[in-house]
C-alpha positions in Angstrom: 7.1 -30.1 5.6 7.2 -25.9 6.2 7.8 -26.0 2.6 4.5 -27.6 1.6 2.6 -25.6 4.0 4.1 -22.6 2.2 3.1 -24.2 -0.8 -0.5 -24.2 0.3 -0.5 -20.8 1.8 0.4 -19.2 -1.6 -2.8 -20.6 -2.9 -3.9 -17.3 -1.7 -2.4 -14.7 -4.0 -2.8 -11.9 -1.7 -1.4 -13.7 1.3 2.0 -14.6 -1.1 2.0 -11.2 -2.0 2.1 -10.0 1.7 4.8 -13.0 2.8 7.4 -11.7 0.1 6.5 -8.1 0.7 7.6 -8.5 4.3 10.5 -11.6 4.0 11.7 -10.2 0.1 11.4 -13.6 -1.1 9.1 -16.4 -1.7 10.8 -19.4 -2.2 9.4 -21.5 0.3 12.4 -24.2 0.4 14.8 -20.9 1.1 12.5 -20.1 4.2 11.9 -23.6 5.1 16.3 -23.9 5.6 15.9 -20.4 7.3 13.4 -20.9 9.9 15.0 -25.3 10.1 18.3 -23.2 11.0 17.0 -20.4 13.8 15.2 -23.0 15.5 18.0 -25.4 16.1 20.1 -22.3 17.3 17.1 -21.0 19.7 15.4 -24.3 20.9 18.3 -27.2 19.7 14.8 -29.0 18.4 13.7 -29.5 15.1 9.8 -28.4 14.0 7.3 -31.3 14.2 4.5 -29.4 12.7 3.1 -26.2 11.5 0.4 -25.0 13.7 -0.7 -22.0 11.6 0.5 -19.4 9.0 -0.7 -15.7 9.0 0.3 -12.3 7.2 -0.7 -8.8 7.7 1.3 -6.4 9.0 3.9 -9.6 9.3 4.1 -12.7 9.2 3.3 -14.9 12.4 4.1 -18.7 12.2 2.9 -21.0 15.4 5.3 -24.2 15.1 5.3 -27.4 17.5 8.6 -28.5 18.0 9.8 -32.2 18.7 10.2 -32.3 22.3 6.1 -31.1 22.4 6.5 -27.5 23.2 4.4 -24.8 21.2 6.6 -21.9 19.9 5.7 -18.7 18.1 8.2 -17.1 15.2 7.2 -13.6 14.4 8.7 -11.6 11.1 8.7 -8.4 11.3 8.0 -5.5 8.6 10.9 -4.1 6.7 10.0 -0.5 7.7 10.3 -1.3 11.6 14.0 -1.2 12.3 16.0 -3.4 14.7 15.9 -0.6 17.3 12.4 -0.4 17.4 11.7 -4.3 18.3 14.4 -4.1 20.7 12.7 -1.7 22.9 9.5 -3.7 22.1 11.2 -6.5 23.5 12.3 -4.8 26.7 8.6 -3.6 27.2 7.7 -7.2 27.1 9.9 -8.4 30.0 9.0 -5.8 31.9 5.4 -6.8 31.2 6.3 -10.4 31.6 7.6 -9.8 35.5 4.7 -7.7 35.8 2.2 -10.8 35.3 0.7 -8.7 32.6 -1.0 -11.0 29.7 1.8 -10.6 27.1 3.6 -13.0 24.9 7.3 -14.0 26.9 9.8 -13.3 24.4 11.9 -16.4 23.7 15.0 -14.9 21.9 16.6 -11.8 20.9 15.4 -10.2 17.9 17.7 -11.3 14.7 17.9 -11.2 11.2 15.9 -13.1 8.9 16.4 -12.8 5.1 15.1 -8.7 4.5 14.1 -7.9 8.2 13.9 -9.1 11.8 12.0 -12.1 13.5 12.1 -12.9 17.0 10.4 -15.7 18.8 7.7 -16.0 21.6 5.7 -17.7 23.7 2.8 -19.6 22.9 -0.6 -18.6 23.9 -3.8 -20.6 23.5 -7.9 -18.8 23.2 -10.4 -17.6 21.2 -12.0 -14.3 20.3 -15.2 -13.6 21.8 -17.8 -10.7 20.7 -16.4 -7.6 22.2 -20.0 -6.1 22.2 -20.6 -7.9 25.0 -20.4 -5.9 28.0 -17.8 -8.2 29.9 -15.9 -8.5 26.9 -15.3 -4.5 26.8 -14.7 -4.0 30.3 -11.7 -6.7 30.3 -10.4 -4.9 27.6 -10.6 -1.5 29.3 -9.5 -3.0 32.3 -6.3 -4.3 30.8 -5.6 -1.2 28.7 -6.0 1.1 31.9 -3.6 -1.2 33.9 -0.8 -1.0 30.8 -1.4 2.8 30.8 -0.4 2.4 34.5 2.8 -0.1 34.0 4.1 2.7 31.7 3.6 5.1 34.1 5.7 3.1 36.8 8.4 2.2 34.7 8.6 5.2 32.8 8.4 3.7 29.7 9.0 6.0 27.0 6.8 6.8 23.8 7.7 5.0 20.8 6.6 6.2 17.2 5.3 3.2 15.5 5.6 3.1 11.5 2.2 3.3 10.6 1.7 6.5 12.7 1.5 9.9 11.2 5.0 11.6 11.0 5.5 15.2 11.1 5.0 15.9 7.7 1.6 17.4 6.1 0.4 13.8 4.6 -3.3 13.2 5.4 -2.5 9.8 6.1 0.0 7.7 7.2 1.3 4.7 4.8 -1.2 1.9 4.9 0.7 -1.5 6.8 1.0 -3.9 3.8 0.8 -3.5 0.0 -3.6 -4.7 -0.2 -4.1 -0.9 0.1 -3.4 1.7 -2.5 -5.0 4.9 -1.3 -3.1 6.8 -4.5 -5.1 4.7 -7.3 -8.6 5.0 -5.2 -8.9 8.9 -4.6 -11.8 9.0 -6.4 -14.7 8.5 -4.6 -13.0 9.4 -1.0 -13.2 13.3 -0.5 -16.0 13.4 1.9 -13.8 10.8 4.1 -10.6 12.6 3.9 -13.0 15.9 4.9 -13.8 14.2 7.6 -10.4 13.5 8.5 -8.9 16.7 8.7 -11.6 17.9 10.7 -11.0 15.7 13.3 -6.9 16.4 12.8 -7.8 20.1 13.0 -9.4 19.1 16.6 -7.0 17.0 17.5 -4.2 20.0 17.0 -6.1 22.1 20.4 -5.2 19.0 22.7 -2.0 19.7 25.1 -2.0 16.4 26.8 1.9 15.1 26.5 2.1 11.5 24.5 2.7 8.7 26.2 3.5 4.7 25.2 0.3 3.6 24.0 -0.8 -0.1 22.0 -2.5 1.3 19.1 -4.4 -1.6 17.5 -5.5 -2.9 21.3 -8.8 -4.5 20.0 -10.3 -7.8 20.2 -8.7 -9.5 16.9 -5.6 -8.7 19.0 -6.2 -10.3 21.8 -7.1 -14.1 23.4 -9.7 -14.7 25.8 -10.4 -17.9 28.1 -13.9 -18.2 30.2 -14.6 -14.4 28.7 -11.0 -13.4 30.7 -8.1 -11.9 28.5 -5.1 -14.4 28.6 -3.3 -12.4 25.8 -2.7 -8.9 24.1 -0.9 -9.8 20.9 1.1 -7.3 18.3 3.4 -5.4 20.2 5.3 -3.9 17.0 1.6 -1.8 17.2 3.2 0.4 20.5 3.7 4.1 19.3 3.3 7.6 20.6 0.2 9.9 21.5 -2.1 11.4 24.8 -3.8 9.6 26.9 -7.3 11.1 25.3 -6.4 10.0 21.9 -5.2 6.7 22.5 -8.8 5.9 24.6 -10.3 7.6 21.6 -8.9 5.8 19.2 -9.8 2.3 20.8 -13.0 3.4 21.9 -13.8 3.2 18.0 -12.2 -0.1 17.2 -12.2 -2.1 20.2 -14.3 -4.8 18.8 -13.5 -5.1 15.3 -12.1 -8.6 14.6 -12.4 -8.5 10.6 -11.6 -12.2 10.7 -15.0 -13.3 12.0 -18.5 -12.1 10.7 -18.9 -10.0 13.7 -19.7 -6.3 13.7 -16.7 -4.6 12.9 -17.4 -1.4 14.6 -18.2 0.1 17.6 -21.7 1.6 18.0 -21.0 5.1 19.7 -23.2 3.8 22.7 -20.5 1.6 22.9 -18.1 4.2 22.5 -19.1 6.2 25.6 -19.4 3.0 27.2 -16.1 2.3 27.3 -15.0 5.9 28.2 -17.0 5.5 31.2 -15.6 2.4 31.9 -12.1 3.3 31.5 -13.0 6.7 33.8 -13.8 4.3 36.7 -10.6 2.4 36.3 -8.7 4.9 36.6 -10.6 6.9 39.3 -10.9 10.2 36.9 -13.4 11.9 35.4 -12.6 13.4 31.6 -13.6 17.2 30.8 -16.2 17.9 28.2 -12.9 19.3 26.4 -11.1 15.8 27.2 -14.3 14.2 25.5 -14.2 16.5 22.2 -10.7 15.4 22.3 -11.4 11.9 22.9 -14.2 11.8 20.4 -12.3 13.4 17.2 -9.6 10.7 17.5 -12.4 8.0 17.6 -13.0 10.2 14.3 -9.7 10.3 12.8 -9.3 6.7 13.0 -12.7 5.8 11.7 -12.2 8.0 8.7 -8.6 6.1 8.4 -10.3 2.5 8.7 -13.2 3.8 6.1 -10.2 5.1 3.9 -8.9 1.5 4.0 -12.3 -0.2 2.9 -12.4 2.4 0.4 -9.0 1.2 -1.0 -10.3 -2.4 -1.3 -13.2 -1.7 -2.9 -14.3 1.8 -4.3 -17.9 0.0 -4.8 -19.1 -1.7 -2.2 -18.9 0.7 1.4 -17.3 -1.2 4.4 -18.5 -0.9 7.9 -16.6 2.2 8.9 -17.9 4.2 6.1 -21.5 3.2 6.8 -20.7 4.3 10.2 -19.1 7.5 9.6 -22.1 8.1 7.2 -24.3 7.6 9.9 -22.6 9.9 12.5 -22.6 12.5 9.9 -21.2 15.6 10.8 -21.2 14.7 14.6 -19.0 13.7 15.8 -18.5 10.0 17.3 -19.1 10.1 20.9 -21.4 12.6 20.9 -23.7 10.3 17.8 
């Protein structure tokens, strides 16, 4: 039964492509004995059905087992090591006892063919326009009170894969195979201008890092009655200020590129949710904070525009119309 959903899920060539890049195989009856074995060790059940199949970064599978329960098996990139999504895991128990909206962990994290997997808790909900205002402000809400859990529990930064490391590379190694930013240079110096003026900015802030959810935006979350049940992809938790990381999400709160939403912030929006976030924390920013805060919004529009431009040196995606339109200022102050 997995098998045949497998089957069907390599109709997609890009999607099979993602699967083995992240498992190193895709022989669908291998996995199907794989995943048959883990769940009889973690849940003595056998899976009654598939409930979906997705790739990106990983691969998420939603099963139901046969006593009716709803279980989640994540698989995990091969460049995230074992270290890494143990830590992840002890950030979510202490978010778990904490009541704060985060997928229980159901098992340790374990080996599964090239990488790791681990499984977790079932959460049901939609994704709702984050351009509506009550949709923003449960997202600021929520990301100001994990800001605060970290805080209390002294939870330590964590450099995430994707992130930049400390070498001189413009940007950092794109999260599955789609995107080949060495075959598409042409066509992408005014974005990667763009860039390293906003990393040039970026370089005056002396804020110390701390452990921040870097892809916190809508397709990342679930949402019942307009209130956030869920913050998904925890392997996204990595290292930087305070400013950058409210930056940063200020400029991609709302993109869900599975829906025919607006991807993109609108830099109203932008300083909408800085203003938002200042009143849950009880703190104004500096207009130095803000010039910090707006060139990361910056940096990771040029990265996201540098990503559309990978896909398709033709046709400009929605972050590269909107860096066009800032021109050279810069996001916030649009």
């Amino acid at each position: 039964m997995i098998a045949n959903h497998l089957t069907n899920y390599f109709n997609d060539l890009e999607d099979m492509a993602i699967f083995a890049s992240v498992l190193g195989t895709d022989d669908v009856h291998a996995v199907q004995d794989q995943i048959t074995d883990v769940v009889k060790k973690y849940f003595d059940q056998d899976v009654k059905s598939v409930l979906f199949i997705k790739g990106s970064i990983g691969v998420v599978f939603g099963f139901e087992l046969t006593d009716g329960r709803n279980v989640i098996l994540k698989i995990f990139s091969q460049r995230i090591s074992k270290e890494y999504l143990d830590e992840m895991n002890h950030v979510l128990k202490i978010l778990d006892a904490e009541h704060f909206p985060a997928p229980r962990a159901l098992s340790e994290i374990f080996k599964f063919f090239d990488t790791h997997a681990g499984f977790y808790a079932y959460i049901s909900g939609e994704h709702p326009d984050a351009h509506r205002p009550e949709i923003r402000l449960e997202l600021v809400k929520y990301l100001a009170r994990f800001i605060e859990l970290g805080e209390k529990h002294q939870l330590k930064p964590m450099f995430n894969f994707v992130q930049q490391n400390d070498t001189d590379s413009l940007w950092p190694k794109p999260h599955n195979i789609l995107f080949n930013l060495e075959s598409t240079k042409a066509g992408s110096e005014w974005i990667e201008a763009r860039a390293r003026n906003a990393k040039e900015i970026l370089k005056r802030q002396t804020k110390s890092n701390i452990l921040g959810h870097i892809d916190w935006r809508v397709e990342n979350t679930y949402f019942v009655n307009d209130k956030l049940v869920a913050v998904f992809d925890w392997d996204s938790l990595g290292s930087m200020s305070e400013l950058e990381l409210v930056g940063r999400i200020a400029a991609q709160f709302a993109s869900n590129f599975g829906s025919n939403l607006k991807a993109t912030s609108s830099p109203e929006e932008g300083r909408a949710f800085v203003a938002e976030y200042e009143q849950f924390i009880n703190k104004k920013f500096s207009i130095a904070d803000r010039i910090i805060i707006s060139a990361a919004s910056d940096d990771h529009i040029a990265y996201i525009a540098r990503l559309e431009h990978a896909l398709n040196v033709n046709k400009p995606g929605q972050f590269q119309i909107l860096l066009r339109e800032c021109g050279e200022t810069s996001f916030l102050f649009c």
